[in-house]
Wavefront OBJ file of the C-alpha trace (Angstrom):
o trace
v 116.686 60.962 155.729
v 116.303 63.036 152.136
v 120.112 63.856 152.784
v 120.499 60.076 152.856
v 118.672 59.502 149.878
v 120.004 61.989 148.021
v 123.096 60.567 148.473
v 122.352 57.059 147.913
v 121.530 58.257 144.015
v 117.720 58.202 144.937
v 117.206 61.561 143.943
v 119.492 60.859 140.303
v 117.060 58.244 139.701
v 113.691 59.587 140.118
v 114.949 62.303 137.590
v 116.962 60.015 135.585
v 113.009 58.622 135.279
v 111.445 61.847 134.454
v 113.557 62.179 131.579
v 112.861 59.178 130.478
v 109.367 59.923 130.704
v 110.155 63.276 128.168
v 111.631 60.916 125.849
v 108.963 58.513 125.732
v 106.582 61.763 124.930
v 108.650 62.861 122.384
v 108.429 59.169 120.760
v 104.568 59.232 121.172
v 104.485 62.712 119.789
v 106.460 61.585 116.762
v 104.233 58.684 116.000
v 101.455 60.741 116.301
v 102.859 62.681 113.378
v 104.329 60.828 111.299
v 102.406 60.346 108.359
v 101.646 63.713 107.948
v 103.190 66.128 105.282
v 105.054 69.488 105.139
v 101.519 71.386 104.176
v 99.843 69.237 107.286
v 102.228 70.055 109.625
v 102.393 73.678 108.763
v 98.597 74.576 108.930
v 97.370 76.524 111.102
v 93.404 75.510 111.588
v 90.859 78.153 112.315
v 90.600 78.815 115.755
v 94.255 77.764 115.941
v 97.262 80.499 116.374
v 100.082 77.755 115.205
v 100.387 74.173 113.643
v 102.579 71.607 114.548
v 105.846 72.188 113.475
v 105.473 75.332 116.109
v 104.380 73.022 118.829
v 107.457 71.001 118.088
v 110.313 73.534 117.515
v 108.550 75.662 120.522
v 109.248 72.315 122.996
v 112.610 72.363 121.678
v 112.727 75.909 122.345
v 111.486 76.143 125.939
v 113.805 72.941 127.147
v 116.991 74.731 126.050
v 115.856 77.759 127.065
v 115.209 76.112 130.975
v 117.890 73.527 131.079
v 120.542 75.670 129.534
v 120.234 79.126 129.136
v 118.219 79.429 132.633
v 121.154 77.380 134.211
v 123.773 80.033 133.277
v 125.145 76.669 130.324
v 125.284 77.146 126.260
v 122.471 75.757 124.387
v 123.121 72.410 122.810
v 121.377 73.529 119.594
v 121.116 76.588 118.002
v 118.686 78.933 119.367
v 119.170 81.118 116.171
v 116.488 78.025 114.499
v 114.006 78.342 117.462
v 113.893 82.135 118.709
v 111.133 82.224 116.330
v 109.143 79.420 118.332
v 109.450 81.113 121.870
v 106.777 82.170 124.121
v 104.617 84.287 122.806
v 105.338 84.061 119.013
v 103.535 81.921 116.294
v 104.302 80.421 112.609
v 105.616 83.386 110.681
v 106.511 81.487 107.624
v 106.054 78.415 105.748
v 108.344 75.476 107.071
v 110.508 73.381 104.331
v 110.897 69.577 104.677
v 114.358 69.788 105.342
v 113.638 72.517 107.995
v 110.873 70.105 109.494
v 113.603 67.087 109.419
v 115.727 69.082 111.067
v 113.360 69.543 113.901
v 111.969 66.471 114.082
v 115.788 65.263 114.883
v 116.495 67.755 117.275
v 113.217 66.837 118.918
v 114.694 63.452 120.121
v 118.279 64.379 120.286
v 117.879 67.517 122.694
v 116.603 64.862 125.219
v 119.128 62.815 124.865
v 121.256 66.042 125.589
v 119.674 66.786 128.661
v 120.181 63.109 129.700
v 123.965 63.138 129.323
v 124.604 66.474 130.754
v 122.168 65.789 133.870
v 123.610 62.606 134.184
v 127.274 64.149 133.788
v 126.171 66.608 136.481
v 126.695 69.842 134.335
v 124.188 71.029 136.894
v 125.757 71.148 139.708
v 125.532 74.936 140.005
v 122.316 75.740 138.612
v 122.009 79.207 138.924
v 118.220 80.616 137.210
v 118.472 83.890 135.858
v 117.785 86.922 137.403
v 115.432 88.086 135.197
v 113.302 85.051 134.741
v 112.606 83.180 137.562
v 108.970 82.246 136.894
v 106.796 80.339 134.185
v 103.226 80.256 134.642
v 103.629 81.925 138.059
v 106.124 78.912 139.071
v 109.360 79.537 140.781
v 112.285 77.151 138.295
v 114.987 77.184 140.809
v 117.022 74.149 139.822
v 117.269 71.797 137.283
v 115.051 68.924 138.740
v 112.385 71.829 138.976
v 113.313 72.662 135.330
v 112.752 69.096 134.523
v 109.621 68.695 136.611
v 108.285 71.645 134.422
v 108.777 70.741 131.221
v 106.830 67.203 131.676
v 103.519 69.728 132.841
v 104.584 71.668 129.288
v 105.068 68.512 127.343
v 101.730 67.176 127.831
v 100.460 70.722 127.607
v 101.506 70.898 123.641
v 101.181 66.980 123.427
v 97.177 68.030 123.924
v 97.748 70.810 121.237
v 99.683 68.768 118.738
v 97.011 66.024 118.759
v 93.928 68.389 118.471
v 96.142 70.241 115.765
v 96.252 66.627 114.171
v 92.851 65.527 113.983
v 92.083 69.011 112.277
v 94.688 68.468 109.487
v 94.260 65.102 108.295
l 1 2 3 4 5 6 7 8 9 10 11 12 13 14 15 16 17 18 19 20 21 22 23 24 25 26 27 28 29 30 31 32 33 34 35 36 37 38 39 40 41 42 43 44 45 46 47 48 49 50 51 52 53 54 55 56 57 58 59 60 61 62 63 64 65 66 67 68 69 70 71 72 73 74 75 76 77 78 79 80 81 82 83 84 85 86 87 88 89 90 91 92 93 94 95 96 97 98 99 100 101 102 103 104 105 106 107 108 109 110 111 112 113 114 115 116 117 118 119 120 121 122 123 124 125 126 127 128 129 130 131 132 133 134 135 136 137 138 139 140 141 142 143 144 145 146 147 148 149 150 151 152 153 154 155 156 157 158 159 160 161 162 163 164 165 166 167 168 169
């Protein structure tokens, strides 16, 4: 029955949806943010280890990073910009507006890049690395798993980013 549904496009729509639901985050996220200024948005409160800028550039980071680079693909956006916001790093410098901008736009475009290429079944072959095969103890064996992932980390950093928020204002 799966095998039927799968090919019936069930299985392109319920992650057709989940992407969806990343870019709706993404918006919300945004909103969140959007009055707040370059100092704002590069504080880092006490008891904090980055600010939001981080939070952002690191989602950008980490869905490249599974959808691409895991999957054997090229990056859609430079990864030279975000190797500083990978796991296990923090703000190591003050962030210009234009950098921030920058961000901010590759925020909602990078979706939209995962959209087209999942859509345009770039994925067919999704092949994880060898060398990094778990997150957070979970196996990322495919790109609906990849996918599945990143809405648990989305909403991890949404929580961050909003905490991070309230602290600047």
């Amino acid at each position: 029955m799966l095998i039927w549904l799968q090919f019936c496009g069930w299985k392109r729509t319920v992650m057709d949806s989940k992407i969806d639901k990343l870019k709706k985050v993404r918006h919300f996220i945004l909103a969140q943010i959007e009055d707040l200024n370059e100092n704002q948005l590069n504080k880092v409160p006490e008891g904090f280890n980055n600010n939001i800028a981080w939070n952002l550039a690191h989602l950008i980071c980490a869905q490249q990073a599974l959808c691409y680079l895991r999957a054997g693909l090229e990056p859609k956006l430079s990864m030279d910009f975000y190797t500083p916001f990978s796991t296990n790093t923090k703000p190591d410098r003050f962030l210009s507006l234009p950098e921030i901008q920058k961000i901010k736009a590759d925020f909602k475009e990078s979706i939209d890049f995962l959209n087209e290429d999942y859509s345009g079944s770039s994925y067919g072959a999704y092949t994880p690395s060898p060398n990094i095969l778990r997150v957070y103890d979970i196996e990322i064996q495919s790109i609906d798993e990849a996918i599945e992932f990143l809405l648990y980390h989305e909403g991890y950093h949404t929580g961050t980013i909003l905490a991070l928020t309230k602290l600047v204002k």
